[in-house]
PDB file of N, CA, C and O in Angstrom, chain B, residues numbered from 101:
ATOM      1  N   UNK B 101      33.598 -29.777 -58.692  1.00  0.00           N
ATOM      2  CA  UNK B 101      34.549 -29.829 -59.779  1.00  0.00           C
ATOM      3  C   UNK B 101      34.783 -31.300 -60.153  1.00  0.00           C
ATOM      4  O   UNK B 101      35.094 -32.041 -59.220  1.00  0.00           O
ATOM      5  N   UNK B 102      34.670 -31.869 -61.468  1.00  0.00           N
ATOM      6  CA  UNK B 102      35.234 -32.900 -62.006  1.00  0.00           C
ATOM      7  C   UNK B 102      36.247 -33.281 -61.722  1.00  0.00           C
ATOM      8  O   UNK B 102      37.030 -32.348 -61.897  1.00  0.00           O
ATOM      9  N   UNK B 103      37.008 -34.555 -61.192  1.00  0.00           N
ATOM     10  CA  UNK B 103      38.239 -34.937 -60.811  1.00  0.00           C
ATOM     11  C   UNK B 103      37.946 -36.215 -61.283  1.00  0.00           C
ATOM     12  O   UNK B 103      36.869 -36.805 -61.208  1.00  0.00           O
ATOM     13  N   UNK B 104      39.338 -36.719 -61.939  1.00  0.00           N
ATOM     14  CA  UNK B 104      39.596 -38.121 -62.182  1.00  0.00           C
ATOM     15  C   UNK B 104      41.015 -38.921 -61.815  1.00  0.00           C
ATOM     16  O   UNK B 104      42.103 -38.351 -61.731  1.00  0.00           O
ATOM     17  N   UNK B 105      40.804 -40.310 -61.620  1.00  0.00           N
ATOM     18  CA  UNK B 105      41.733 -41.054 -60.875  1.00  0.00           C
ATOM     19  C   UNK B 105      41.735 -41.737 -61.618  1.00  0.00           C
ATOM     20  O   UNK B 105      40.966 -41.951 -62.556  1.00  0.00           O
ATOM     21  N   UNK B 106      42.949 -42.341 -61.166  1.00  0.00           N
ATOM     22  CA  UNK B 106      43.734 -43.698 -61.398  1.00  0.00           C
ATOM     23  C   UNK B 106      44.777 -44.101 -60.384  1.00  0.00           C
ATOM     24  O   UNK B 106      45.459 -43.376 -59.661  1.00  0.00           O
ATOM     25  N   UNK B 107      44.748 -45.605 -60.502  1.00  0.00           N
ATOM     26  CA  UNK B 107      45.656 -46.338 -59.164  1.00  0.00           C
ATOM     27  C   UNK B 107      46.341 -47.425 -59.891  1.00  0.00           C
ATOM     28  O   UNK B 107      45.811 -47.847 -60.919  1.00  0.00           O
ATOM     29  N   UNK B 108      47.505 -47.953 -59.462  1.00  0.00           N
ATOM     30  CA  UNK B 108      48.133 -48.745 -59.436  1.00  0.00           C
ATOM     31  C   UNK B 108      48.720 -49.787 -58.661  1.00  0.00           C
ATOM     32  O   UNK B 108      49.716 -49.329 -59.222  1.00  0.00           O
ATOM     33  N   UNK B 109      49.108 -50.708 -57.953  1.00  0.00           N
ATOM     34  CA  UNK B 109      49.535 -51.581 -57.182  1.00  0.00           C
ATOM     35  C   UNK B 109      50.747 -51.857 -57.569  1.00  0.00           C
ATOM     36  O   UNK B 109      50.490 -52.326 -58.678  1.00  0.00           O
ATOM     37  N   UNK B 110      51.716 -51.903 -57.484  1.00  0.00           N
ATOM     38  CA  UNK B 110      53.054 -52.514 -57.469  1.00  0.00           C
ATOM     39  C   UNK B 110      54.325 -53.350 -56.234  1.00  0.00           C
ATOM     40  O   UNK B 110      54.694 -52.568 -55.358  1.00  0.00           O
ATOM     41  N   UNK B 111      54.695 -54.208 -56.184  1.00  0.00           N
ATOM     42  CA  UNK B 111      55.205 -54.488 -55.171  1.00  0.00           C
ATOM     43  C   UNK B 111      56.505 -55.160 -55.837  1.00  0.00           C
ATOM     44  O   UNK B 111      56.426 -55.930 -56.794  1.00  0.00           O
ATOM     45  N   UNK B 112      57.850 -54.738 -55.151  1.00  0.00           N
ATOM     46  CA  UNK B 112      58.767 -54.623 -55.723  1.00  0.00           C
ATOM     47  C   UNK B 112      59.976 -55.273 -54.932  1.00  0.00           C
ATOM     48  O   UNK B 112      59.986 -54.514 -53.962  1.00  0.00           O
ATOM     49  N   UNK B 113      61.005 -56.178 -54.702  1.00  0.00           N
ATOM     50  CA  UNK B 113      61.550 -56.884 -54.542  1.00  0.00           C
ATOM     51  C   UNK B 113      63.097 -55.641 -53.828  1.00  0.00           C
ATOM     52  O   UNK B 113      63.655 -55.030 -54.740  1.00  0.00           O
ATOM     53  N   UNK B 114      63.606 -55.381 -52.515  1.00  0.00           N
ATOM     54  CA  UNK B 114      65.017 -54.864 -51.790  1.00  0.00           C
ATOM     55  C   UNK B 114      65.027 -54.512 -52.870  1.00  0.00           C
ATOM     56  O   UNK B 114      64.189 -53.677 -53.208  1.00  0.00           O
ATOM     57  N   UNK B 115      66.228 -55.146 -54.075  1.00  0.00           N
ATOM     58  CA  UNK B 115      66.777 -55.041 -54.794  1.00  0.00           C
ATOM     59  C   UNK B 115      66.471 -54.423 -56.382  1.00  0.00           C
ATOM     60  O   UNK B 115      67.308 -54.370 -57.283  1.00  0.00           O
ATOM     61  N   UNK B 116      64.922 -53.937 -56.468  1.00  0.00           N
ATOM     62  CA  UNK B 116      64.451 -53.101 -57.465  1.00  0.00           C
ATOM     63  C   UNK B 116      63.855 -51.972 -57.036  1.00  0.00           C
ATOM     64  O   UNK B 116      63.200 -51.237 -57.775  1.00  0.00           O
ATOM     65  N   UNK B 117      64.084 -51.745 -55.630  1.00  0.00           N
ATOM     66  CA  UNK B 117      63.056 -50.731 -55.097  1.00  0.00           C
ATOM     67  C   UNK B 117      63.834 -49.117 -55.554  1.00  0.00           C
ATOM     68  O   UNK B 117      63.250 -48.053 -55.761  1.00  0.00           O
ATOM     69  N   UNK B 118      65.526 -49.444 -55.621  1.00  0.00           N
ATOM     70  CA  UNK B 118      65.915 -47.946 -56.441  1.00  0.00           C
ATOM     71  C   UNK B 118      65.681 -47.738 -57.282  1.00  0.00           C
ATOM     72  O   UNK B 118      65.461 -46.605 -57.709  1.00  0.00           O
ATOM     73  N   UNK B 119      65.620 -48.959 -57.993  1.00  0.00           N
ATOM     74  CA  UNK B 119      64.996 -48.536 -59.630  1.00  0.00           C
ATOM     75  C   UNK B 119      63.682 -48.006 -60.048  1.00  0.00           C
ATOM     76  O   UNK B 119      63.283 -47.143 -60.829  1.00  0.00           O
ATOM     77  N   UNK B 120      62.982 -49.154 -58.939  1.00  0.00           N
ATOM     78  CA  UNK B 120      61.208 -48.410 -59.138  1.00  0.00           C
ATOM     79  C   UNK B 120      61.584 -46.855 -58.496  1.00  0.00           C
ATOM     80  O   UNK B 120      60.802 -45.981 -58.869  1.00  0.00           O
ATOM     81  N   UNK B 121      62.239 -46.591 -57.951  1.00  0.00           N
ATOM     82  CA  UNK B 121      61.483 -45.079 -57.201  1.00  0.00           C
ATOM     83  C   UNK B 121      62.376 -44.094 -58.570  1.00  0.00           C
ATOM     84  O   UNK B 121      62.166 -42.963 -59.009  1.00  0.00           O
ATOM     85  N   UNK B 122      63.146 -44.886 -58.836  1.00  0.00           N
ATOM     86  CA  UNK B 122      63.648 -43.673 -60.369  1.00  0.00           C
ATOM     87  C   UNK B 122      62.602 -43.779 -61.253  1.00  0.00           C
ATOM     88  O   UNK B 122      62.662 -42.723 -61.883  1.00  0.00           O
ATOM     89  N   UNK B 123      61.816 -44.324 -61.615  1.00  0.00           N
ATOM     90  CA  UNK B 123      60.735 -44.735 -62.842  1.00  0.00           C
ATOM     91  C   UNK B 123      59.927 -43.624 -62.041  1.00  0.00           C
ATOM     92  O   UNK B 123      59.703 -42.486 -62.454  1.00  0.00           O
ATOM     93  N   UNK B 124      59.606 -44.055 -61.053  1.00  0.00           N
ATOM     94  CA  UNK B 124      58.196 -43.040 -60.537  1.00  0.00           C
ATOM     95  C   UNK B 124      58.890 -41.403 -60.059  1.00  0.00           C
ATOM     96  O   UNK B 124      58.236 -40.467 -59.599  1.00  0.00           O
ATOM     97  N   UNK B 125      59.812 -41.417 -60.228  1.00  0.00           N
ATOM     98  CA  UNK B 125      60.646 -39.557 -60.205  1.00  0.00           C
ATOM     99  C   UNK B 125      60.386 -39.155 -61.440  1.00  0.00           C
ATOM    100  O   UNK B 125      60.279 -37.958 -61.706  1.00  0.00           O
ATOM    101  N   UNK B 126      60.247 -40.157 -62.381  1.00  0.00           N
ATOM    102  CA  UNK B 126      60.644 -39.489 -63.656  1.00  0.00           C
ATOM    103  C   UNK B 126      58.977 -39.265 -63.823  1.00  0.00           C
ATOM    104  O   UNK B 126      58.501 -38.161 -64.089  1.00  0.00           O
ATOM    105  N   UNK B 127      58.014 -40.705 -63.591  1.00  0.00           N
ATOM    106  CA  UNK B 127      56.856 -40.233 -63.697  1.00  0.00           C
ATOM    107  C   UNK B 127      55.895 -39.227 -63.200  1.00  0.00           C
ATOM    108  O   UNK B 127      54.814 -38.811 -63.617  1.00  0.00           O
ATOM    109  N   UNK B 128      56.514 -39.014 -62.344  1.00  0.00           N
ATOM    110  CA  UNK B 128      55.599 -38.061 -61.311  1.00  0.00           C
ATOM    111  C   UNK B 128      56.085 -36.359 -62.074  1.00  0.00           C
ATOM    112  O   UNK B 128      55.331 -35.385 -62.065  1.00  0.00           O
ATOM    113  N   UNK B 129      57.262 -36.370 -62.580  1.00  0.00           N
ATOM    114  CA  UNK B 129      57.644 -35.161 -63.621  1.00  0.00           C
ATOM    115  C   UNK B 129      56.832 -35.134 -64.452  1.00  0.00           C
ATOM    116  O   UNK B 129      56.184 -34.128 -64.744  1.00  0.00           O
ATOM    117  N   UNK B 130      56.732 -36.159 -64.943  1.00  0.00           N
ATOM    118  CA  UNK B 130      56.053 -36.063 -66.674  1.00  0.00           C
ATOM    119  C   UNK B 130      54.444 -35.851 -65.959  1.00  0.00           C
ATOM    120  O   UNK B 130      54.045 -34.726 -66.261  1.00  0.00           O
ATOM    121  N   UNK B 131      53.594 -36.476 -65.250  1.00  0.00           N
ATOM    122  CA  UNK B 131      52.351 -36.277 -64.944  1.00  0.00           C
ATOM    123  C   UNK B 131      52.413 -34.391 -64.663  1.00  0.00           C
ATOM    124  O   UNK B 131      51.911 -33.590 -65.452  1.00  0.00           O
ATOM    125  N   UNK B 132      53.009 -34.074 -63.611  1.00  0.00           N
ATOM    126  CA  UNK B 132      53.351 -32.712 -62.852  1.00  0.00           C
ATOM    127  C   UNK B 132      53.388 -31.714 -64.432  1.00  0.00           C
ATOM    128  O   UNK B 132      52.533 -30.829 -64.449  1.00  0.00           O
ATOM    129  N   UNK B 133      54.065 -31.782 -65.384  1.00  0.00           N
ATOM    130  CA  UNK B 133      54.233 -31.126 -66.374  1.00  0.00           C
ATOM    131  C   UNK B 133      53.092 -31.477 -67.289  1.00  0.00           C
ATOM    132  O   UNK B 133      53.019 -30.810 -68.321  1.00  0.00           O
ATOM    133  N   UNK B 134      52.497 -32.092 -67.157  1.00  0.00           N
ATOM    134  CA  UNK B 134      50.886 -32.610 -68.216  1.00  0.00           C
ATOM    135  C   UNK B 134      49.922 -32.420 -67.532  1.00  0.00           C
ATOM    136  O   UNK B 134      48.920 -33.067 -67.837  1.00  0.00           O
ATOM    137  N   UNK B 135      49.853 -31.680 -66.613  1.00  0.00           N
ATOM    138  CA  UNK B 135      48.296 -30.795 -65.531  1.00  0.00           C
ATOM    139  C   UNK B 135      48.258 -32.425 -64.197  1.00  0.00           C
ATOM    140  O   UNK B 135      47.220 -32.401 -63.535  1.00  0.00           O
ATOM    141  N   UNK B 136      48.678 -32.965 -64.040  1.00  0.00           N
ATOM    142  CA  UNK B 136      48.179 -34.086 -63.341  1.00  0.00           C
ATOM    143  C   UNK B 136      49.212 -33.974 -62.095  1.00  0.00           C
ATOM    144  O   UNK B 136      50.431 -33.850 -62.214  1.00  0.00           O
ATOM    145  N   UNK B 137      48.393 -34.050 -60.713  1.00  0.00           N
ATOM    146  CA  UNK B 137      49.115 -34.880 -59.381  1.00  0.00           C
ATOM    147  C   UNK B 137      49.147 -36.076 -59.442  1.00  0.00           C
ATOM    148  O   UNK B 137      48.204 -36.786 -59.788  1.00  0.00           O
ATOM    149  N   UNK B 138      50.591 -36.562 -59.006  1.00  0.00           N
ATOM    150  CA  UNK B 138      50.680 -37.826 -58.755  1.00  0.00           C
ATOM    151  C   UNK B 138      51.581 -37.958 -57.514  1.00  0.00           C
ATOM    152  O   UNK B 138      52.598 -37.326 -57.228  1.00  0.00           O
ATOM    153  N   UNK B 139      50.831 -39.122 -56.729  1.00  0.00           N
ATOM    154  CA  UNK B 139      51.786 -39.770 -55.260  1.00  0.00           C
ATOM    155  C   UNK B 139      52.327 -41.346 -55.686  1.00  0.00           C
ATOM    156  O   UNK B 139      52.314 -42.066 -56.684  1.00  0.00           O
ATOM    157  N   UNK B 140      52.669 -41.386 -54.683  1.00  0.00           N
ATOM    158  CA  UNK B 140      53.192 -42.869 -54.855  1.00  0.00           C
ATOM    159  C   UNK B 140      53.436 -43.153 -53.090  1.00  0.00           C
ATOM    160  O   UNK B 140      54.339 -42.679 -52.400  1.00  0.00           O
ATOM    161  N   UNK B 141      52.411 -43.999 -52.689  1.00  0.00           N
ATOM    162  CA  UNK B 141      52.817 -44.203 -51.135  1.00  0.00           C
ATOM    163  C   UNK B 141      53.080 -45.417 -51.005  1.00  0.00           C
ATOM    164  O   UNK B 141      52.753 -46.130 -51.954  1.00  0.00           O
ATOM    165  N   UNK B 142      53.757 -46.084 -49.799  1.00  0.00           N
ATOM    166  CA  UNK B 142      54.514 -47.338 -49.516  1.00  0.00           C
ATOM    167  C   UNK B 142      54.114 -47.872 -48.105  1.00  0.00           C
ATOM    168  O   UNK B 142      54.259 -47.228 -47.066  1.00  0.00           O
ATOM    169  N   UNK B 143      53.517 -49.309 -48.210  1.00  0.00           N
ATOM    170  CA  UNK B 143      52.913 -50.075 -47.691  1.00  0.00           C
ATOM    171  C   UNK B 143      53.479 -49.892 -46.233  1.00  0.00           C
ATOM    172  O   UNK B 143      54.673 -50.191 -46.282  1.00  0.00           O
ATOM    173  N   UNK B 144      53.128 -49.533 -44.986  1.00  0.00           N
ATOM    174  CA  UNK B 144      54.088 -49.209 -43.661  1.00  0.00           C
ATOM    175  C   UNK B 144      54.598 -50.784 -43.399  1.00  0.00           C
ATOM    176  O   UNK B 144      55.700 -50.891 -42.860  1.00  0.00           O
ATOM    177  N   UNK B 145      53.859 -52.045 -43.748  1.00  0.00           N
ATOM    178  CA  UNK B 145      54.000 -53.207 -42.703  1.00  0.00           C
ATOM    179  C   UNK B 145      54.311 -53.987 -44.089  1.00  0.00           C
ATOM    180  O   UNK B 145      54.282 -55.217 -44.060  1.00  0.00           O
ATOM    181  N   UNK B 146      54.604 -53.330 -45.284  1.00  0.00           N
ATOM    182  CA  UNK B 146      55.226 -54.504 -46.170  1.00  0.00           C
ATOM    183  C   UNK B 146      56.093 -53.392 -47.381  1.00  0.00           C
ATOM    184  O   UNK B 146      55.563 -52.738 -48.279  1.00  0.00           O
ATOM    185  N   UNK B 147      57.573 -53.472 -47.019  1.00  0.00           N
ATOM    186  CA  UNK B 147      58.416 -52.825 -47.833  1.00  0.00           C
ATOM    187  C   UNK B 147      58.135 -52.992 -49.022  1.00  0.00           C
ATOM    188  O   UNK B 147      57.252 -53.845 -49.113  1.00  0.00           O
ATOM    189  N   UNK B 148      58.527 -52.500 -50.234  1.00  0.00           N
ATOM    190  CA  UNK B 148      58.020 -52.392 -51.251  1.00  0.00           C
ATOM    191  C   UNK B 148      56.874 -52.544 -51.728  1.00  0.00           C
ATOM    192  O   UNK B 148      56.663 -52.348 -52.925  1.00  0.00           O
ATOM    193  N   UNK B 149      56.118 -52.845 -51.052  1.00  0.00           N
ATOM    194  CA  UNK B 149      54.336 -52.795 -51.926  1.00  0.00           C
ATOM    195  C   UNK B 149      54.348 -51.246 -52.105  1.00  0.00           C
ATOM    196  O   UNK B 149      54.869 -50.533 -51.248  1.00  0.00           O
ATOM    197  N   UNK B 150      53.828 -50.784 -53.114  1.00  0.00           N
ATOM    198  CA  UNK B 150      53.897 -49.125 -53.470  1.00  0.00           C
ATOM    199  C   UNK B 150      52.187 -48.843 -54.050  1.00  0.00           C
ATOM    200  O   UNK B 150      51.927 -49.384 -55.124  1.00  0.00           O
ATOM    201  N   UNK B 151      51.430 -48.300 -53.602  1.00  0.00           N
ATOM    202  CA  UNK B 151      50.335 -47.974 -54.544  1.00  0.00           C
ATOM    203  C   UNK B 151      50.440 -46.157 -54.930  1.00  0.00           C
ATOM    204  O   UNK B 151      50.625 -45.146 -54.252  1.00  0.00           O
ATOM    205  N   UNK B 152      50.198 -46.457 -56.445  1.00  0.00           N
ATOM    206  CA  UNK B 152      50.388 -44.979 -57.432  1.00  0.00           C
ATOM    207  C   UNK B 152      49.179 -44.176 -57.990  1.00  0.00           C
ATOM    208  O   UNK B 152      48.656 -44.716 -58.965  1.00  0.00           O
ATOM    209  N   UNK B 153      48.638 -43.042 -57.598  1.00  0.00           N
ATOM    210  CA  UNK B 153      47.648 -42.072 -57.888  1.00  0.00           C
ATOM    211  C   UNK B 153      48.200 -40.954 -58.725  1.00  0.00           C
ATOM    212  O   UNK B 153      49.146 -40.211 -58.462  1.00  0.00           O
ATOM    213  N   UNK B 154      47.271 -40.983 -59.998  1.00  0.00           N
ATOM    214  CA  UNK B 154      47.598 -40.254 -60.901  1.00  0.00           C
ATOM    215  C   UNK B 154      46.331 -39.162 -60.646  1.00  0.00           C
ATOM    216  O   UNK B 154      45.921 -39.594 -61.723  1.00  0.00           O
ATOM    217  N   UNK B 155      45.922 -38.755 -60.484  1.00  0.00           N
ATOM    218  CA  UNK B 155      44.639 -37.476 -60.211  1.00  0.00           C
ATOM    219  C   UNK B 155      44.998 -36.070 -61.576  1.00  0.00           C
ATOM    220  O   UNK B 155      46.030 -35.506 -61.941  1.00  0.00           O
ATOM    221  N   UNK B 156      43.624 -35.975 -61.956  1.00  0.00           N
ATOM    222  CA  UNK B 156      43.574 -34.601 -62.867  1.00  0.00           C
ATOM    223  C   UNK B 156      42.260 -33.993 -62.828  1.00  0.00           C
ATOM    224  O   UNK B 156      41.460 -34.295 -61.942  1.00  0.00           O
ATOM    225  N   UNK B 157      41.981 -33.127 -63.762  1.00  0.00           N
ATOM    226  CA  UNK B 157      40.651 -32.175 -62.987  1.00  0.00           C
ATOM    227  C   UNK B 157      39.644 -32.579 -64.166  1.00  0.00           C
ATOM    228  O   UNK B 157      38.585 -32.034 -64.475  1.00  0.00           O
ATOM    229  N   UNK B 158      40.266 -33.669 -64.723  1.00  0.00           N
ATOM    230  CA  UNK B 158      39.266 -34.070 -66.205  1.00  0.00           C
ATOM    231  C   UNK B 158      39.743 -35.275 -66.646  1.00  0.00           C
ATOM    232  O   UNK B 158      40.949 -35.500 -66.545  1.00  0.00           O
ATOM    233  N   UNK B 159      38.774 -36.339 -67.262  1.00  0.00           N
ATOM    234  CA  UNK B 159      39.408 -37.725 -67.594  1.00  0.00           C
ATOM    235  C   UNK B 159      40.022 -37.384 -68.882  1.00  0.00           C
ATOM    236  O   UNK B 159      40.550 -38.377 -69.382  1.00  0.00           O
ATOM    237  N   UNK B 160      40.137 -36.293 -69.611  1.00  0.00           N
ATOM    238  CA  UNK B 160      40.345 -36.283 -71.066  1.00  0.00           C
ATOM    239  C   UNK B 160      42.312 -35.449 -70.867  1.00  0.00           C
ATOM    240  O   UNK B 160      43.172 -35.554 -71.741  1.00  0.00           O
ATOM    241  N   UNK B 161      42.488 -34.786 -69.642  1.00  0.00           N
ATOM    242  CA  UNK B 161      43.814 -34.659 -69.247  1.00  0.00           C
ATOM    243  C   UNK B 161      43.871 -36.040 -68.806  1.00  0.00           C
ATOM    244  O   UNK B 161      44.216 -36.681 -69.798  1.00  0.00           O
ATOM    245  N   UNK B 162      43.749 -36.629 -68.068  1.00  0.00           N
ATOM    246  CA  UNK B 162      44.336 -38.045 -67.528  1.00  0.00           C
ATOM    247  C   UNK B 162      44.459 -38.833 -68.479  1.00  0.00           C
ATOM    248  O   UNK B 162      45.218 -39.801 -68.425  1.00  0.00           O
ATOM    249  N   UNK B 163      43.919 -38.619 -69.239  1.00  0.00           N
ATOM    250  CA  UNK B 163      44.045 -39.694 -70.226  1.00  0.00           C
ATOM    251  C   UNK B 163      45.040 -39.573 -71.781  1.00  0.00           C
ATOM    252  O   UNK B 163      45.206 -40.477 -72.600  1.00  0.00           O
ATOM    253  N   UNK B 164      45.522 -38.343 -71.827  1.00  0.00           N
ATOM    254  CA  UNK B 164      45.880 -37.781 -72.799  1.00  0.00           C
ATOM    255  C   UNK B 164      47.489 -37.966 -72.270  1.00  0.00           C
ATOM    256  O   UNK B 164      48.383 -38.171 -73.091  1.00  0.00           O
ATOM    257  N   UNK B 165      47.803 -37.857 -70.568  1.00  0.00           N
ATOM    258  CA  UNK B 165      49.217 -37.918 -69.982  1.00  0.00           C
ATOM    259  C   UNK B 165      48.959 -39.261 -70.196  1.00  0.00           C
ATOM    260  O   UNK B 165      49.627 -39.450 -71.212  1.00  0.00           O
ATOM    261  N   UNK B 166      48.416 -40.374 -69.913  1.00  0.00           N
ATOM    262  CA  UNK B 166      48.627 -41.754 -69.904  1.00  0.00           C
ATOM    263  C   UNK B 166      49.154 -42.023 -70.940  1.00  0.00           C
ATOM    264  O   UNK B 166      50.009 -42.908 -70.899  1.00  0.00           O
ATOM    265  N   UNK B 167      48.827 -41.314 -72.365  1.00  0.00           N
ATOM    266  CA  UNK B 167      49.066 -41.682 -73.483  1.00  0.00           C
ATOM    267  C   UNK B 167      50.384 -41.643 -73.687  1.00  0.00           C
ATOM    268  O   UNK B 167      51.003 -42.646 -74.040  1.00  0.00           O
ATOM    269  N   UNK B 168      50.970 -40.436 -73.477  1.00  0.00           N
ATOM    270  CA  UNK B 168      52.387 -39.488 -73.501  1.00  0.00           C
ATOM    271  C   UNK B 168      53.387 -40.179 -72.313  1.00  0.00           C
ATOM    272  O   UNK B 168      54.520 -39.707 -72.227  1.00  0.00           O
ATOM    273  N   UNK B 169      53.008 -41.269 -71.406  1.00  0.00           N
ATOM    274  CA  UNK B 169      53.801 -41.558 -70.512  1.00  0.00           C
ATOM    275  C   UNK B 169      55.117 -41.971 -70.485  1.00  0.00           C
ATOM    276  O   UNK B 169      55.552 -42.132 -71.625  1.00  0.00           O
ATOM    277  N   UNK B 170      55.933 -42.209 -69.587  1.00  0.00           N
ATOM    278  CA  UNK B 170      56.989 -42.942 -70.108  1.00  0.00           C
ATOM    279  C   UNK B 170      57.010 -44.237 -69.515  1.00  0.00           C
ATOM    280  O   UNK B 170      56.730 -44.413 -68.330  1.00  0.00           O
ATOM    281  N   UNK B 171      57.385 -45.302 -70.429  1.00  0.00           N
ATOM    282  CA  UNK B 171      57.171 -46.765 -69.827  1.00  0.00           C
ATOM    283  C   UNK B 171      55.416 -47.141 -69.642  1.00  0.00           C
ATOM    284  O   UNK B 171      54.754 -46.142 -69.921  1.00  0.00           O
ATOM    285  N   UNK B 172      54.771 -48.037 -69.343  1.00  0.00           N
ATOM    286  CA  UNK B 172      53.362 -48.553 -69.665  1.00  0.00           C
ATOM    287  C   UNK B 172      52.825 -48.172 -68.198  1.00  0.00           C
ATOM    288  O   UNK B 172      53.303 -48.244 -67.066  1.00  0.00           O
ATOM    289  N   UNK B 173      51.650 -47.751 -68.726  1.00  0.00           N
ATOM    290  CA  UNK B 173      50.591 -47.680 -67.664  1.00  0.00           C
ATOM    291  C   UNK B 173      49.514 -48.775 -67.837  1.00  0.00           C
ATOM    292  O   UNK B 173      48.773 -49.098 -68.764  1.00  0.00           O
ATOM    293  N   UNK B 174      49.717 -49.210 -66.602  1.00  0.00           N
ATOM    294  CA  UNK B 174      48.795 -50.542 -66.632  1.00  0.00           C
ATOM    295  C   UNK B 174      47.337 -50.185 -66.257  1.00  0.00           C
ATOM    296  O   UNK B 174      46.988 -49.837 -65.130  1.00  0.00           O
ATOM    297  N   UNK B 175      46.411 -50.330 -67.481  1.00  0.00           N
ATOM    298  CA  UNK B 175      45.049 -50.281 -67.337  1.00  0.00           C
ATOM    299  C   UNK B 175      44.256 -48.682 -67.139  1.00  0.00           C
ATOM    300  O   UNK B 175      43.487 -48.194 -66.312  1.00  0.00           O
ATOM    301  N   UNK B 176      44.959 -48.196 -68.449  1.00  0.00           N
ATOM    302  CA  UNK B 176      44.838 -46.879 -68.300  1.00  0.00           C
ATOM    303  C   UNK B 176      43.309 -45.978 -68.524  1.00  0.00           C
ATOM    304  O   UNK B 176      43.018 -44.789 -68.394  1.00  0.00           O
ATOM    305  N   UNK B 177      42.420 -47.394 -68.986  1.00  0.00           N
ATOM    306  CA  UNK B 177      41.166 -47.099 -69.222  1.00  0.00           C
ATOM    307  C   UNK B 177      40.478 -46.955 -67.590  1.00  0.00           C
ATOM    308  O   UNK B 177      39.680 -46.037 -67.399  1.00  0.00           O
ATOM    309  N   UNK B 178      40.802 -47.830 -66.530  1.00  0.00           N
ATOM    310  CA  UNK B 178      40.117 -47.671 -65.619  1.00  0.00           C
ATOM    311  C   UNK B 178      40.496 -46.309 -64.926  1.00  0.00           C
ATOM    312  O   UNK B 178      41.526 -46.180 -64.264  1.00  0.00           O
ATOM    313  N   UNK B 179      39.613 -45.342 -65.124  1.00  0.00           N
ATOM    314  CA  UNK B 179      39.708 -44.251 -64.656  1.00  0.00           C
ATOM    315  C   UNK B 179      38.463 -44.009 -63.280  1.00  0.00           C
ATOM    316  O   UNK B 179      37.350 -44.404 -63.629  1.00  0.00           O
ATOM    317  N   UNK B 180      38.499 -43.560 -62.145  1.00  0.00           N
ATOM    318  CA  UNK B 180      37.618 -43.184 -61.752  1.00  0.00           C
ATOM    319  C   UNK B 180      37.169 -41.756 -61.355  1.00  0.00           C
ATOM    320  O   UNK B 180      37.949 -40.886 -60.969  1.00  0.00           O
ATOM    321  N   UNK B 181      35.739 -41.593 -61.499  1.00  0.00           N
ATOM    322  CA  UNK B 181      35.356 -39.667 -61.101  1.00  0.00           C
ATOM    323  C   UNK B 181      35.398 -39.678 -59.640  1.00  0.00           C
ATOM    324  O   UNK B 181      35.369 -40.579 -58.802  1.00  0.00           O
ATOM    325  N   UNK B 182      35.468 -38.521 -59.592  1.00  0.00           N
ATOM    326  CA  UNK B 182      34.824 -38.216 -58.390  1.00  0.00           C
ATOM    327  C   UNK B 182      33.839 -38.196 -57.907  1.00  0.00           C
ATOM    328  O   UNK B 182      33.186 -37.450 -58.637  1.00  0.00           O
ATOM    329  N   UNK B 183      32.935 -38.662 -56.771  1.00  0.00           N
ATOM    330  CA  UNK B 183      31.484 -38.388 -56.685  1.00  0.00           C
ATOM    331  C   UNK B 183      31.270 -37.342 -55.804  1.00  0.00           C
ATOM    332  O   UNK B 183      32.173 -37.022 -55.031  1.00  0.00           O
ATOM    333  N   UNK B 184      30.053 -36.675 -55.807  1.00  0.00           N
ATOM    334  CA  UNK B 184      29.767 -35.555 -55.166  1.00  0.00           C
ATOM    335  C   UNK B 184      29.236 -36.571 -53.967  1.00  0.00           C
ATOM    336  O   UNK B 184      29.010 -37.771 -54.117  1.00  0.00           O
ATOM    337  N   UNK B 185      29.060 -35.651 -52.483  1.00  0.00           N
ATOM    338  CA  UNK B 185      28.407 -36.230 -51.336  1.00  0.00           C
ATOM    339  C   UNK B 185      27.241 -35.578 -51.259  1.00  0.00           C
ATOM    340  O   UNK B 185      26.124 -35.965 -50.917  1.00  0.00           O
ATOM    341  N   UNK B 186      27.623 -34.585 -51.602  1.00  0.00           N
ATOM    342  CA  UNK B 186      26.389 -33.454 -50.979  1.00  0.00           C
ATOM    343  C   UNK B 186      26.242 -32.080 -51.785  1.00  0.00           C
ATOM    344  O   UNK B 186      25.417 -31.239 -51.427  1.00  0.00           O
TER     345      UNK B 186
END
């Protein structure tokens, strides 16, 4: 099956880290309601570093929620497939 990605890096300062995790509640709604999973995991050995996975079963959904997002998605062209192993 076709799957496509996207990632993000963010690293975020004590004092913005409530705010970032409200941006990414709201985002992870809007992806969830536009066919797309999204995580957001947090660096174990450095607080706030956050990296964000947007995953869908087609680059033309991933790319269509990027459009519709709320607030900017940084570098929304770099998408990657999935590769088959075997």
């Amino acid at each position: 099956m076709p799957r496509s990605l996207t990632m993000h890096r963010t690293v975020v300062t004590p004092s913005e880290r409530e705010r970032f995790l409200e941006k990414v509640r709201a985002k992870e709604a809007h992806y969830v309601a536009n066919g797309c999973r999204y995580w957001v995991f947090e660096e174990q050995a450095l607080a706030g570093a956050f990296i964000e996975f947007c995953e869908a079963n087609d680059a033309k959904t991933l790319t269509a929620a990027h459009a519709a997002a709320p607030g900017r998605v940084h570098d929304p062209a770099r998408i990657y497939s999935i590769v088959e192993l075997s």
